[in-house]
C-alpha positions in Angstrom: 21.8 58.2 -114.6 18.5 57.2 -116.4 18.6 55.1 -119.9 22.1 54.0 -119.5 23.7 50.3 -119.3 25.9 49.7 -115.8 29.1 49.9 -118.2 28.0 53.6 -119.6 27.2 55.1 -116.2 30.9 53.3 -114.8 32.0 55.2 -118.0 30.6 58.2 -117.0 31.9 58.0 -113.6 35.6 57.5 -114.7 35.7 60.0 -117.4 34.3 62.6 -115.3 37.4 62.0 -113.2 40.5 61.2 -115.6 39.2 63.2 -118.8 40.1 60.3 -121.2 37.8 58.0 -123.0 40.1 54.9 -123.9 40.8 54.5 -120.3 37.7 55.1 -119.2 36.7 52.6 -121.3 38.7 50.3 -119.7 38.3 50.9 -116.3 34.5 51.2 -116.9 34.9 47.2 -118.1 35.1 47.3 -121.8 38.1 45.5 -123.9 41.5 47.0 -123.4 42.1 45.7 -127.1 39.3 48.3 -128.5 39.4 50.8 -126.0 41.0 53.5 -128.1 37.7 52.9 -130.4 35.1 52.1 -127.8 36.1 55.0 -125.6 35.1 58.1 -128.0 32.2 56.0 -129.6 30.4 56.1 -126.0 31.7 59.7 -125.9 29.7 60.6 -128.6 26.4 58.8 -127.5 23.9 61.1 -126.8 22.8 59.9 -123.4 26.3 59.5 -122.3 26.9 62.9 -122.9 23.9 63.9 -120.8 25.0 62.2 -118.2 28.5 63.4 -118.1 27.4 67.0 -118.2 25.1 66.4 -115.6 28.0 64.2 -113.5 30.6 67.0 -114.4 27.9 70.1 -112.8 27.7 67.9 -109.4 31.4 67.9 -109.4 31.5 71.6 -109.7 28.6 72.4 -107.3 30.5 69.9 -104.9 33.5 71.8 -104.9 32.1 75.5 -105.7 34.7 76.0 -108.4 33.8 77.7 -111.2 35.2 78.1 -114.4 36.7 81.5 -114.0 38.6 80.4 -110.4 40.7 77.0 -112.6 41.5 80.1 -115.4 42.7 82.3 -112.7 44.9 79.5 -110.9 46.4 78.2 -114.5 47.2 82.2 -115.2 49.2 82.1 -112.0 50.9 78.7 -112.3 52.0 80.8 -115.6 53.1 83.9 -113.7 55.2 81.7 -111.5 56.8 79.5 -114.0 57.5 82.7 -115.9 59.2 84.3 -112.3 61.0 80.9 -111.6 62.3 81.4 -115.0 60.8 77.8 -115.9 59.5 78.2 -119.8 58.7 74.2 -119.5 56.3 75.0 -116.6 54.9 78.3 -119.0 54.1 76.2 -121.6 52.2 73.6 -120.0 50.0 76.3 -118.3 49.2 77.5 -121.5 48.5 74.1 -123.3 46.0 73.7 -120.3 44.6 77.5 -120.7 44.4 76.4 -124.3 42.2 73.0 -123.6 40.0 74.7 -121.4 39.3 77.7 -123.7 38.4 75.1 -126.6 41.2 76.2 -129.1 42.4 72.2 -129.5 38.8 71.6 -131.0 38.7 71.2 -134.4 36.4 73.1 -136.9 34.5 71.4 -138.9 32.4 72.5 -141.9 29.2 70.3 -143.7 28.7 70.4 -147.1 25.9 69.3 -148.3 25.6 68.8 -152.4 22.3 69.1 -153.7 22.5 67.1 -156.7 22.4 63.8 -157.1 24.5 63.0 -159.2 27.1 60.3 -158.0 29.8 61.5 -159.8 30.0 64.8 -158.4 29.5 63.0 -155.2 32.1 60.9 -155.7 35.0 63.4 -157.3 34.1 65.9 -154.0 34.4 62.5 -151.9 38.1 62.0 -153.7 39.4 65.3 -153.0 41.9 66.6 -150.6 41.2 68.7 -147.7 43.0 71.7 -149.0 41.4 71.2 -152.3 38.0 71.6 -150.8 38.8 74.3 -148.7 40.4 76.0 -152.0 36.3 75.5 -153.6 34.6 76.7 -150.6 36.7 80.0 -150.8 36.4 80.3 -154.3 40.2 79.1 -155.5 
């Protein structure tokens, strides 16, 4: 893992295995204290993301399972929580199914104003959420 400090690439190595930044953070040497920050801010570097792609399609060569084969397993876990009359079980399958299939991400939509006027800038910068979302569709 090229262009990386020791820490990133132990980062790397144990978010490719647990999926979660703040304690790959940690276990990867970084404070416990900022973790919850420090975690997602390596996330987000460029390199690191490289390099857990790249980590992430050894693991997959490795064990020769693709993305269709974990849908297909989580479907069944599914069908036999819905057989076994386990709804608990059903719902955790599709929370999973759901993660995989990217529906947890959030959208996000840039704006960019093309005046320069700070005012503007800073009434858009004041507004709610909905509010902008009310603009953009023409409310």
């Amino acid at each position: 893992m090229t262009g990386l400090t020791a820490r990133q690439e132990r980062f790397v190595e144990h978010y490719a295995l647990c999926g979660n930044a703040a304690e790959a953070a940690r276990l990867a040497g970084y404070s416990a204290k900022t973790a919850r920050v420090t975690g997602p801010d390596t996330l987000s570097n460029p390199a690191v993301k490289r390099a857990l792609e790249a980590r992430q399609e050894t693991f997959r060569a490795e064990l020769g399972i693709t993305k269709q084969d974990v849908v297909s397993g989580i479907l069944s876990a599914i069908q036999m929580g819905r057989e076994q009359q386990n709804p608990a079980a059903m719902i955790q399958g599709c929370v999973q199914l759901a993660k995989l299939l990217g529906f947890y991400e959030p959208g996000r939509l840039k704006i960019d104003l093309a005046l320069d006027s700070g005012n503007l800038k800073a009434k858009f910068a004041a507004m709610s959420d909905a509010e902008l979302l009310a603009i953009i569709q023409g409310g």
